[in-house]
N, C-alpha and C positions, 0 to 999 in steps of 0.2 A: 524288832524285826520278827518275821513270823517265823515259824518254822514248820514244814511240811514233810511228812511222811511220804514220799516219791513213791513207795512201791505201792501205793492206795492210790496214785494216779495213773487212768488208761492213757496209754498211749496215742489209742488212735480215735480219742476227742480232743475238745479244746481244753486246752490247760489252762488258759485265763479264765474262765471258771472254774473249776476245778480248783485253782490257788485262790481266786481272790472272790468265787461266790457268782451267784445269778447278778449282783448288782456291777460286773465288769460287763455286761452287756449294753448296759446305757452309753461307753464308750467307746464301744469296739464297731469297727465301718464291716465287719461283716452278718453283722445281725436280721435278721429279716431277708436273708437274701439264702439261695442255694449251696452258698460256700461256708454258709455256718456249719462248723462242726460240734454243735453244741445243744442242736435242735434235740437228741434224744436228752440229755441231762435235761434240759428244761423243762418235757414232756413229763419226765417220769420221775424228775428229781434225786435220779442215782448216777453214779455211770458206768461203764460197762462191765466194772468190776465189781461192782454190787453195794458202792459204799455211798451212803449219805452227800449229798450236796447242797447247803443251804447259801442265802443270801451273803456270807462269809466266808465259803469256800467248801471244802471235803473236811466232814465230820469228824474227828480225831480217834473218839472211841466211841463209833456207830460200830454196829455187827453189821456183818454183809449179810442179805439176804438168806444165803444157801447153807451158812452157819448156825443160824435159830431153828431148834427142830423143839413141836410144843409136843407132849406126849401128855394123855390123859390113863 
């Protein structure tokens, strides 16, 4: 069984990616249409909390964007 960190998923995207990856899109009847709510995760490949989303779901230990500061 998987186990997912819930507080690393947005709320107000689709969770079926987010849990199970870009590749729940091949099943899902709302894909390619306006009622996707998934269209930014796919776009940008994050979601709106800033974490990792790959072909297997939300990245476990990706850093969110807003947390990497490069200093020279």
């Amino acid at each position: 069984m998987k186990k997912i960190d819930t507080s690393k998923l947005s709320t107000d995207e689709c969770w079926g990616i987010q849990i199970n990856g870009t590749q729940h899109c091949r099943i899902c009847k709302w894909t390619g249409i306006s009622a996707c709510e998934g269209q930014n995760i796919l776009r940008t490949g994050r979601n709106s909390k800033g974490y990792l989303i790959n072909e297997t779901g939300v990245v476990a230990d990706d850093f969110k964007r807003e947390s990497v500061k490069i200093e020279f």
